[in-house]
C-alpha positions in Angstrom: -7.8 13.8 -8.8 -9.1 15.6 -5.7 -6.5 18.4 -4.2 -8.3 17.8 -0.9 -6.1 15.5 1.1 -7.6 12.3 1.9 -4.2 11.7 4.6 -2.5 14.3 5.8 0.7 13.7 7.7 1.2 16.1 10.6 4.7 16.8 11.9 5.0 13.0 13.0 7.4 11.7 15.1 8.3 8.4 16.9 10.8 7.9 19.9 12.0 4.5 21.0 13.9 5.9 24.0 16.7 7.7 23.5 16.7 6.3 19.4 14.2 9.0 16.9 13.0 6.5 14.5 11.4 9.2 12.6 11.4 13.3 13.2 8.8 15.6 12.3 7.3 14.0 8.9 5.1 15.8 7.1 3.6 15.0 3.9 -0.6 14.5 2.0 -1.6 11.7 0.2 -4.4 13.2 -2.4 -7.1 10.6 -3.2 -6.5 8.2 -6.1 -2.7 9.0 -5.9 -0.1 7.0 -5.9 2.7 7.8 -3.7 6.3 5.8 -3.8 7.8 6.0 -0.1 12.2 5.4 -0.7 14.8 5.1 1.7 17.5 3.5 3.0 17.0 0.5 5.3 16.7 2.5 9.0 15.4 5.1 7.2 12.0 5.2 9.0 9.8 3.8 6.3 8.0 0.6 7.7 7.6 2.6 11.1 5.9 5.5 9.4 3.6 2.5 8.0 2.9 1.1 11.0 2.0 4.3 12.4 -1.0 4.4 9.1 -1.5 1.2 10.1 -3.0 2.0 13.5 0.3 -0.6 15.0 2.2 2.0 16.4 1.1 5.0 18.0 3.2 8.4 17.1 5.1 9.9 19.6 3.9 13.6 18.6 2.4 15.0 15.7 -1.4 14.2 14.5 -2.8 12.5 11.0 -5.5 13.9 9.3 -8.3 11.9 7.5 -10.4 14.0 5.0 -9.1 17.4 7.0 -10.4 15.6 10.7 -8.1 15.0 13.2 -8.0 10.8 14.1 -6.5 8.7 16.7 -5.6 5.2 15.6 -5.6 3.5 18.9 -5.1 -0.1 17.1 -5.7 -1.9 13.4 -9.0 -2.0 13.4 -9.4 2.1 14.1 -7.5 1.9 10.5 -9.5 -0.5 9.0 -13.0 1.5 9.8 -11.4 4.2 7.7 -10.5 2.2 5.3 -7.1 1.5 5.2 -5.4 -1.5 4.8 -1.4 -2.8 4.9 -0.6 -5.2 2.1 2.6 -6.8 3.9 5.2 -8.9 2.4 4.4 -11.9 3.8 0.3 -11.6 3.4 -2.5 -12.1 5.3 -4.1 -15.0 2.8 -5.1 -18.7 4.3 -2.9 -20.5 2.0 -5.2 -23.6 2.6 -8.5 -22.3 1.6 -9.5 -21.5 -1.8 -9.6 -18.0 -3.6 -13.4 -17.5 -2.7 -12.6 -17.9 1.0 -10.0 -16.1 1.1 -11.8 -12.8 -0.2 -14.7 -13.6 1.9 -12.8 -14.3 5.0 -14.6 -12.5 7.5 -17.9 -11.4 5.6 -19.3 -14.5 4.0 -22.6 -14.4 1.9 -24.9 -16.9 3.8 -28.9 -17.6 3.9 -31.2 -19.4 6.8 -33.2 -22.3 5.7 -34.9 -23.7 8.3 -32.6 -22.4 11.1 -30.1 -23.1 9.6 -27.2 -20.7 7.8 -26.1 -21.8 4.7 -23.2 -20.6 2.8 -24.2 -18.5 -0.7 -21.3 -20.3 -2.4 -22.4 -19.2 -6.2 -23.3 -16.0 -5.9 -19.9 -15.5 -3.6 -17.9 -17.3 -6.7 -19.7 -14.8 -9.4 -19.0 -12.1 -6.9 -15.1 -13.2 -6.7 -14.9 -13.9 -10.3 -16.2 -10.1 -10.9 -14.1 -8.7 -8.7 -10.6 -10.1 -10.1 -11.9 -9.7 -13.8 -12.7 -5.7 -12.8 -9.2 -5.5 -11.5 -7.8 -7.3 -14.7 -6.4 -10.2 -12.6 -6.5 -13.6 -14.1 -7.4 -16.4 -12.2 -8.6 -19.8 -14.0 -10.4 -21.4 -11.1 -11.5 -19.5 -7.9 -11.8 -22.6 -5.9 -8.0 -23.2 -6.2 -6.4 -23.1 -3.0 -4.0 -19.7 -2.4 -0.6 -22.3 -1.9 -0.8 -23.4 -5.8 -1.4 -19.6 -6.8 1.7 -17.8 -7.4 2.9 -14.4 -5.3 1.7 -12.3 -7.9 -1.8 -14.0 -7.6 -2.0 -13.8 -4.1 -1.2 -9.8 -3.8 -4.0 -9.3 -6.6 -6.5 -11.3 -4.6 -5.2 -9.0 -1.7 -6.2 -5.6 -3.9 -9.0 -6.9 -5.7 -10.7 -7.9 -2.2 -10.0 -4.0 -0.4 -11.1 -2.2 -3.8 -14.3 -4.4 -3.7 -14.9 -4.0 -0.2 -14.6 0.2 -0.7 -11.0 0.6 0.5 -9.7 4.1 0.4 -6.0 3.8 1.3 -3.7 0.4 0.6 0.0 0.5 1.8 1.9 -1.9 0.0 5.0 -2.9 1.9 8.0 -4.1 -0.8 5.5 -5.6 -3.1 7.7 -6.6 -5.8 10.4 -8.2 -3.4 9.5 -11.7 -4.0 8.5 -11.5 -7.5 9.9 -12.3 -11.0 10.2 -9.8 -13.7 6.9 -10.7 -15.7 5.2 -10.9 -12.2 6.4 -7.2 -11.2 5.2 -5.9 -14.2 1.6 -7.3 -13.6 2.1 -5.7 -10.1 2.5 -2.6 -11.2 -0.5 -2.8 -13.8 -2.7 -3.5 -10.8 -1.6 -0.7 -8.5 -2.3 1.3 -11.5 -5.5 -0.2 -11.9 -6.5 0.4 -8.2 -5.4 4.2 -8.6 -7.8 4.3 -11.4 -10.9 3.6 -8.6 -10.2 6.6 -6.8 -8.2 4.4 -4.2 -4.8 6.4 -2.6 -1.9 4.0 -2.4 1.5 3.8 -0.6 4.0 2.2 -1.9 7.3 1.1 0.4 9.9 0.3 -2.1 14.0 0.4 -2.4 14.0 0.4 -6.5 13.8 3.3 -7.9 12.6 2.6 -11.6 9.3 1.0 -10.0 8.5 3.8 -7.9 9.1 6.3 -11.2 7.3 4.1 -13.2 4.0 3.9 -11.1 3.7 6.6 -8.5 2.4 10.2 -9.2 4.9 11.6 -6.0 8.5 10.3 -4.6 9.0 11.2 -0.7 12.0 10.5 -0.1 12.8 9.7 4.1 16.7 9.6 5.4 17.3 9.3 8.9 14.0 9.8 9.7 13.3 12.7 8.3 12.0 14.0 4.8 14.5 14.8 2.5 12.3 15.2 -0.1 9.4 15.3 -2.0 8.9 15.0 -6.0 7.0 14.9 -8.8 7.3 12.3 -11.5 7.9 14.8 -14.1 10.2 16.9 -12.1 12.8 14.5 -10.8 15.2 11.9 -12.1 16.5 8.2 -11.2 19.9 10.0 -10.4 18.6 12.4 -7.9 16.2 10.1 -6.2 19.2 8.3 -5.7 20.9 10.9 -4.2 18.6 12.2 -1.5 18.0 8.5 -0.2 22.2 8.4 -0.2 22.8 12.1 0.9 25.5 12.0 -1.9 25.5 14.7 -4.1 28.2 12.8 -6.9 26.1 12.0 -9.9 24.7 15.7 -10.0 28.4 16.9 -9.9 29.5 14.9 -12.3 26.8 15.8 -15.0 27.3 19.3 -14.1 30.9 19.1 -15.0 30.5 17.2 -18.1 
């Protein structure tokens, strides 16, 4: 892993009026890390994300791709870069077949005659590459995104930005909607993706997930950082504690 930040965060803050959704933040994401984002709900999290994301302009502060200054005036400023949200609720036709959906937007085609023609094969090789390289297991590519399950979905999500040559993937509560066998594939893949050399974010509220997959916890309360760990030098119960601000469980072990 590269010590050269591929994002740096910049004393970042965001104003809504009189309300500080989020107050001087300042943290790196290193390239091929994974980094667990925790906090509260109101904590700042998905507003921090949006501000990646190129949604949401900061208020003050800068961010930093590969040590240069940028200016995310929308999405698609994020998107040249190479970053891209995962959401919740994802961005997948649920209508239109796996193939399509990792194509949307830069299908294969040829001109015969005048005419454009789609490359369907090679585009179904190319798909079935993609999710095998990814260790994602999808029967038949042509099945459309509605009968896949959530777990599916998200992988087609990842397996389409690592193909395409994403650098950055923020992944908003991936494991929110999914069971316990599907979570665990989830967090197989994001380790998968990390294994490309691809930096990812992940937004979650349980702690064992973000201890089992991410290399750093930052840890925002009340819009600011309260902290910033390691995986090997922090614990479930003190995670806990700086997203609570309650300083019990460490008290307790200390007296026992």
């Amino acid at each position: 892993m590269s010590t050269t930040p591929l994002l740096t965060i910049d004393h970042v803050a965001k104003r809504f009026g009189a309300v500080t959704a989020l107050a001087d933040v300042s943290f790196d994401v290193l390239p091929g890390e994974v980094v667990a984002l925790l906090g509260d709900n109101g904590a700042g999290k998905s507003t921090l994300i949006k501000i990646i994301a190129g949604t949401q302009p900061p208020s003050s502060g800068r961010l930093l791709w590969n040590g240069q200054e940028v200016t995310l005036a929308g999405p698609a400023d994020a998107k040249a870069l190479g970053i891209e949200t995962v959401y919740q609720d994802l961005s997948l036709a649920p209508n239109v077949d796996v193939v399509g959906n990792f194509f949307m937007g830069r299908e294969l085609t040829r001109r015969v005659a005048g005419i454009s023609w789609l490359r369907e094969k090679e585009m179904e090789e190319i798909t079935r590459a993609a999710l095998h390289r990814l260790g994602t297991k999808i029967p038949d590519v042509r099945a459309k995104v509605e009968n896949l399950s959530g777990g599916q979905r998200q992988a087609i999500e990842l397996c389409r930005f690592v193909h395409f040559g994403g650098k950055l993937v923020l992944l908003d509560e991936p494991f929110a909607a999914l069971g316990v066998e599907q979570t665990r594939k989830g967090l197989d893949m994001i380790e998968r993706v990390r294994r490309e050399g691809i930096s990812v974010i992940v937004i979650t509220h349980n702690v064992l997930h973000a201890l089992q997959v991410a290399d750093r916890m930052v840890v925002i309360r009340q819009g600011r950082v309260e902290g910033v760990r390691t995986r090997a030098e922090t614990s479930h119960d003190e995670l806990i504690e700086l997203i609570t601000g309650d300083r019990s469980l460490t008290r307790r072990q200390d007296a026992a």
